[in-house]
C-alpha positions in Angstrom: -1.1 0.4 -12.6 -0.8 -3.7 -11.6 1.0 -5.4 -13.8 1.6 -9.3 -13.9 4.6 -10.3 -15.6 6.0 -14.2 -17.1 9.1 -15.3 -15.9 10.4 -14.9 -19.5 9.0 -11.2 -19.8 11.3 -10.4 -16.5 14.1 -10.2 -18.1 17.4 -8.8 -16.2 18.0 -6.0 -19.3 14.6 -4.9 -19.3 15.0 -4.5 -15.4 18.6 -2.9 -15.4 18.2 -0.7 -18.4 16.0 3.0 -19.0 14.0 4.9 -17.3 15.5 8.2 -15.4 15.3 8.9 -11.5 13.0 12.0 -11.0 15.0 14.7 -8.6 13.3 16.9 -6.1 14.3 19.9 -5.8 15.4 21.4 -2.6 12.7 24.7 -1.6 14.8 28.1 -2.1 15.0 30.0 1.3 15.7 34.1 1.5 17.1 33.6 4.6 20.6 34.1 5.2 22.3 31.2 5.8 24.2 30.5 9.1 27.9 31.1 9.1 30.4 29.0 8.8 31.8 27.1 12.1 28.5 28.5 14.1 26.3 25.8 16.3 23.4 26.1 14.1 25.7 25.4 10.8 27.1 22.4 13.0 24.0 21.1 13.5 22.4 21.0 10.6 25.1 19.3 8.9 25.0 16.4 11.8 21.0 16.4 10.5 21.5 16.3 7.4 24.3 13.8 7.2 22.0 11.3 9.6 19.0 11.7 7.7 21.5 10.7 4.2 22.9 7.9 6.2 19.4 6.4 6.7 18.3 7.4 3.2 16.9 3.4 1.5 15.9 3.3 -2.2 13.3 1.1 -0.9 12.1 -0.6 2.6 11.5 -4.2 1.5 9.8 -6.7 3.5 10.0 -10.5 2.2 7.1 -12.2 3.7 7.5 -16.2 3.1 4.9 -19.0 3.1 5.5 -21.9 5.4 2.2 -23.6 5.4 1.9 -27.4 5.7 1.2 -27.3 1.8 4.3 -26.4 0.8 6.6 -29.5 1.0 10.0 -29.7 2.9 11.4 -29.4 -0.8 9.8 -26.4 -2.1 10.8 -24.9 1.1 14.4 -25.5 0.6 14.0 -24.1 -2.7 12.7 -20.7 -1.7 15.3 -19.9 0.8 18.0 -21.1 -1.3 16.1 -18.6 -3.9 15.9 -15.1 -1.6 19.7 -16.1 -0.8 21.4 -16.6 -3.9 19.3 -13.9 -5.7 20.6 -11.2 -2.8 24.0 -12.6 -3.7 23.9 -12.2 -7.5 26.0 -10.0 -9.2 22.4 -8.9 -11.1 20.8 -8.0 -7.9 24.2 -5.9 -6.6 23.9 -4.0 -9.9 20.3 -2.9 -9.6 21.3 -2.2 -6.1 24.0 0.6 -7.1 21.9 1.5 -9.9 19.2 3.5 -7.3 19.8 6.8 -6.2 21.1 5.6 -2.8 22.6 2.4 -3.8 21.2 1.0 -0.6 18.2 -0.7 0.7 16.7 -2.1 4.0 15.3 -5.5 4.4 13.2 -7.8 7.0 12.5 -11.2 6.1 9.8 -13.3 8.0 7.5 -16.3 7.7 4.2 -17.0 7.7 1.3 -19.6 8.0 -1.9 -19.1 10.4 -3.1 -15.4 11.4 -1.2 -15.5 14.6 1.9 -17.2 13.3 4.5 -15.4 12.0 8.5 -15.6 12.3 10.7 -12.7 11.9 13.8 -14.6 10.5 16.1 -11.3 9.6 15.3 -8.1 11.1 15.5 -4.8 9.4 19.1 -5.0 8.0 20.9 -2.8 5.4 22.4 -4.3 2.1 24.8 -1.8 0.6 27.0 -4.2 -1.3 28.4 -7.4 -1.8 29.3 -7.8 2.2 26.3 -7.1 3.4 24.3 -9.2 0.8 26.8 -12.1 1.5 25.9 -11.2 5.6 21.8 -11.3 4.9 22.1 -14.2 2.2 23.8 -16.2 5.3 21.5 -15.5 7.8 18.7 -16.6 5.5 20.3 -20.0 5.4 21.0 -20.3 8.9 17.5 -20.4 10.2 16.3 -24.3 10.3 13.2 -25.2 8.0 9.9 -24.9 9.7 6.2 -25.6 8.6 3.1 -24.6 10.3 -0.7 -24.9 10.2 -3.0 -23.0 7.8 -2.8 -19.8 5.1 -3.4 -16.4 6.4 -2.5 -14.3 3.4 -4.2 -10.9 5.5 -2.3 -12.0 8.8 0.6 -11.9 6.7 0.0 -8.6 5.8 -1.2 -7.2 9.0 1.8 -8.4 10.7 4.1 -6.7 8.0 2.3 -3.1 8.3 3.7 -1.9 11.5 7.2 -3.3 10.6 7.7 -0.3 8.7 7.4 1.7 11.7 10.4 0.1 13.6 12.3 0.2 10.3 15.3 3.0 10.8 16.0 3.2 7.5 13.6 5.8 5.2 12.7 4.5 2.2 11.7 6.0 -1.3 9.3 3.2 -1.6 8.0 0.6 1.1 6.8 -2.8 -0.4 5.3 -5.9 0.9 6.4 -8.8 -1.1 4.1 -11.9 -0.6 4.8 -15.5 -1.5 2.4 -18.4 -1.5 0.8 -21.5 -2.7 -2.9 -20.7 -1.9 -5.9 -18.8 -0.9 -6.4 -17.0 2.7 -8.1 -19.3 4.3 -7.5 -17.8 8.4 -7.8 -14.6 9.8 -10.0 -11.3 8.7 -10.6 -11.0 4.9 -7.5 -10.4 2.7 -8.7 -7.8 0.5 -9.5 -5.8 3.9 -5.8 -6.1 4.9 -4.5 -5.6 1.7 -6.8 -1.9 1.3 -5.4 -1.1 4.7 -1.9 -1.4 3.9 -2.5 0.8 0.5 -4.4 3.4 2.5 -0.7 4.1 4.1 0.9 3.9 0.7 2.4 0.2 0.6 2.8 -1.5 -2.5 2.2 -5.3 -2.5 3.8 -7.4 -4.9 2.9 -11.6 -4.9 4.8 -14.4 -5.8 1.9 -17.1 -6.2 3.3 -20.6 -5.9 1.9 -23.5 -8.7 4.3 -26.1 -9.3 1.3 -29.2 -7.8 -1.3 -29.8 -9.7 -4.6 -28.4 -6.9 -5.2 -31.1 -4.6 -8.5 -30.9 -1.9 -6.0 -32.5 0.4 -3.8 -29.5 0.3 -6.5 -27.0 -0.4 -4.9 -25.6 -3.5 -6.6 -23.6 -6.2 -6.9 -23.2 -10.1 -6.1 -20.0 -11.2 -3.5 -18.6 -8.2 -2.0 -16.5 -10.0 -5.5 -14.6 -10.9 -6.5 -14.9 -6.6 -3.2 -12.7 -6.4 -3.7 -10.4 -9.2 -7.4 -9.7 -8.5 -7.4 -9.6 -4.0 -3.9 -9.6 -2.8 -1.2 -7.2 -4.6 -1.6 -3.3 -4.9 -0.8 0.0 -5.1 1.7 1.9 -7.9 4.1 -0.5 -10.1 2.7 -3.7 -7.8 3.3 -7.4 -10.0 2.4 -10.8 -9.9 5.1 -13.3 -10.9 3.6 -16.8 -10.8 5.9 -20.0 -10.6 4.2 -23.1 -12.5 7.5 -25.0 -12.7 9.3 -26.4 -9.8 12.8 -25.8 -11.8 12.2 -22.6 -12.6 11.5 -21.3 -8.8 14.9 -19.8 -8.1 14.7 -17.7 -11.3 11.7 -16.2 -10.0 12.6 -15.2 -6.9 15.8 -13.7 -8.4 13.5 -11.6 -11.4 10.8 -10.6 -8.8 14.2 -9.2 -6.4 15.4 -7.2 -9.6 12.6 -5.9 -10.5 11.6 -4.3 -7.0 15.2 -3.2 -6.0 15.2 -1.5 -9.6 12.0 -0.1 -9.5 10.6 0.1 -12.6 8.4 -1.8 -15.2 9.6 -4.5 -17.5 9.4 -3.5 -21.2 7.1 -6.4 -22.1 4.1 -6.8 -19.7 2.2 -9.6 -21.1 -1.1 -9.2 -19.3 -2.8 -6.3 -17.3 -4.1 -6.8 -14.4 -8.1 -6.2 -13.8 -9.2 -3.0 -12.0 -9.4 -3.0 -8.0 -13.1 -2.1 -8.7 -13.7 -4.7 -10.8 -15.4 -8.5 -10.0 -12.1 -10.8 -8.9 -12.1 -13.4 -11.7 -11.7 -15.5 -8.0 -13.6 -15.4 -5.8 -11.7 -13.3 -2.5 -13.0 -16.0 0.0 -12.5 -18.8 -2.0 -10.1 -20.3 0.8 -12.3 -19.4 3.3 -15.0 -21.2 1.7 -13.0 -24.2 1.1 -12.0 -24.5 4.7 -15.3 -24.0 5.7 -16.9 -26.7 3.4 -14.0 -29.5 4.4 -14.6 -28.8 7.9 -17.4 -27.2 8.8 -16.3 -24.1 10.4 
């Protein structure tokens, strides 16, 4: 189920509090185990201590919007937002709250199909040191902004990430932000199927604090583009932002909520079925580009 959530309706209790972990239980075995001090005893406690050291509640990748739309402010904004929300003492608390206390995280930026920055590489946040260590290198990177909005290239990019990821995680999640349509690269609801196929949830932060301009190519309705072609898979949600002031408090919800893992109390809306007619049109960018400039 796709949910899409107000800012209000993510509320730090409703992401902090309820709902069990489900346990899975080990598979009984006749066979005698090996004795104590032997090789094969030795060695499967090496395996089984490195395969609990790289146990993640959930590999996360935070894929960023830097496309000439978004203004030098608004891009300020959002990394102050991803550091200060790792940093919060809400975040660290959903952190310990999962069954491994830990999780991995990449974070990269995004604009035309074959433009994409890795700004962090996979690192582990376990606690407040690490957080502090990932929030800084977030901050570190100088601004940049680059030409067009390739929501799919975004996503293709992010796919095989998971691959070089050491960590193992519980879930693996694609979180998108933006402030419009795909309007470069291969379709985005063929990238988006193709990352659900190998069981990626995509969750979308849709960007609406301008009112749509043809200059910048922005769209009514963002928020419904995201819902209807661009997030998926189990537990995925839309939060949109439709207030500049309220864009850090996003950011830091839309963190809670997929560190914690589970649904708000109060959903507000539900999202319309995959299979359903987008209340957008999927190419709507596409079309827009190709109507302004002819190709």
């Amino acid at each position: 189920m796709r949910l899409l959530f107000s800012i209000g309706a993510v509320l730090v209790a409703g992401v902090l509090a309820g709902g069990d972990v489900a346990g899975i239980a080990a598979p009984s075995s006749k066979l005698e185990p090996p004795k104590f001090g032997s090789p094969k005893l030795e060695r499967q406690q090496r395996q089984a201590a490195d395969g609990d050291a790289q146990s993640v509640d959930i590999e996360l990748i935070l894929a960023v919007d830097v496309s000439y739309s978004m203004d030098m402010d608004e891009l300020a904004i959002q990394r102050e937002g991803y550091a200060q929300a790792i940093q919060s003492k809400e975040f660290l608390q959903a952190l310990k709250a999962g069954p491994n206390g830990r999780i991995a995280v990449t974070y990269f930026e995004w604009a035309a199909s074959n433009d994409q920055k890795i700004i962090i590489p996979w690192r582990l946040i376990d606690g407040p040191e690490t957080a502090d260590a990932v929030s800084a290198e977030i901050m570190r990177t100088p601004i940049r902004r680059a030409s067009r909005t390739s929501i799919s290239g975004a996503i293709g990019f992010a796919m095989p990430l998971f691959d070089e990821d050491p960590y193992h995680g519980l879930r693996r999640v694609i979180d998108i932000s933006g402030d419009g349509p795909n309007n470069n690269g291969g379709p985005v609801t063929v990238a988006r199927d193709l990352a659900l196929e190998k069981g990626i949830i995509i969750n979308g932060l849709p960007i609406m604090v301008k009112e749509p301009s043809y200059s910048t190519m922005d769209i009514d309705n963002l928020d419904f583009y995201y819902e209807d072609c661009v997030i998926g898979g189990p537990g995925s949600f839309v939060i949109a932002i439709k207030d500049r002031d309220k864009f850090k408090e996003a950011i830091h919800a839309k963190l809670l909520q997929e560190v914690a893992g589970r649904t708000p109390e109060r959903p507000v809306v539900r999202v319309a079925d995959k299979d359903k007619e987008p209340r957008v049109s999927c190419l709507i960018g596409e079309k827009i580009w190709s109507d302004r400039w002819g190709r």
